[in-house]
N, C-alpha and C positions, 0 to 999 in steps of 0.2 A: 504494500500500500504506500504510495507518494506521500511526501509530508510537505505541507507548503508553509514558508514562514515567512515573515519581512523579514528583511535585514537592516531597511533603515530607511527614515523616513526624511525628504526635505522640505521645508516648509517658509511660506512667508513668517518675517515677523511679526508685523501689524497686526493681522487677524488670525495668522494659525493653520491658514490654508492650506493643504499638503499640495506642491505642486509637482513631487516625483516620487515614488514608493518605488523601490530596490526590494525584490524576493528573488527568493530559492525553493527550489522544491530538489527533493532528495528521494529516493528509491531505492530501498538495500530487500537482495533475495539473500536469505543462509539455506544452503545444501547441506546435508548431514546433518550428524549430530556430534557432540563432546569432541575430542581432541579432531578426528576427522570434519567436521565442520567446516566448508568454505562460504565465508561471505561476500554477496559482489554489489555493489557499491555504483548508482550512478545519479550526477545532481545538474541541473539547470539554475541558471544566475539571468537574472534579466531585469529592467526597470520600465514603469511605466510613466510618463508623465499627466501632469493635469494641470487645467487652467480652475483653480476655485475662485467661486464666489460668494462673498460672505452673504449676500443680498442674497440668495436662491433659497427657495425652501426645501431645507431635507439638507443644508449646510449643515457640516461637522469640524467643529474647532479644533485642532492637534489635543488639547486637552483633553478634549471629549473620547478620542479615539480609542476604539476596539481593533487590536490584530483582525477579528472576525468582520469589521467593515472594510478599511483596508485590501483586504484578501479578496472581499464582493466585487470591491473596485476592480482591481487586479486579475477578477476572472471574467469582467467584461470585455476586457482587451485581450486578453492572453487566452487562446483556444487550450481550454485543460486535458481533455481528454488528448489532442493530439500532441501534447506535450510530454502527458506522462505515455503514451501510445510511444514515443522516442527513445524514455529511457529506457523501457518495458525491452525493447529493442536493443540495447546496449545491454543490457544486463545480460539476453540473450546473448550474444556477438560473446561476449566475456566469458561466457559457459562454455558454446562451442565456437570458436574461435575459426578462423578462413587462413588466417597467414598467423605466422610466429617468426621470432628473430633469432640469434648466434650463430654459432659456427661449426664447422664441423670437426675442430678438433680440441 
């Protein structure tokens, strides 16, 4: 299951307005179990911008903010489904892998 978080938010002073929220979303599969256990690991970094406006109804002041609104914002713009559909994809690739590297001696 994807974890999606902010990382951080940038904001007018004046009134609070978020005008760019920076998230990640992360994907880890563990195979196995106890000492055999591989874990694989794959994360996405992106930001979205915005114009706020303190005048608009349904305005939310940096103070006011919930990670869980934020993230509403952030799934208007950002397709989730074919995001985490990418990592889901990596994480595959990492399992069974196409090519590998070294040498032959």
């Amino acid at each position: 299951m994807a974890t999606w978080t902010i990382a951080n938010l940038e904001r007018n002073v004046a009134d609070g307005g978020v005008t760019v929220a920076h998230w990640r979303v992360t994907e880890t599969e563990t195979v196995g179990e106890g000492d055999d256990a591989v874990t694989y690991s794959a994360s996405s970094y992106g930001t979205v911008s915005f114009t706020p406006d303190a005048s608009a109804d349904g305005f939310i002041a940096f103070d006011a903010l919930t990670e869980a609104d934020v993230l509403g914002w952030v799934y208007e713009e950002v397709d989730q489904a074919e995001t985490e559909a990418a990592l889901a994809a990596d994480i595959a690739g990492q399992k069974t892998p196409v090519t590998t590297d070294g040498v032959p001696w």
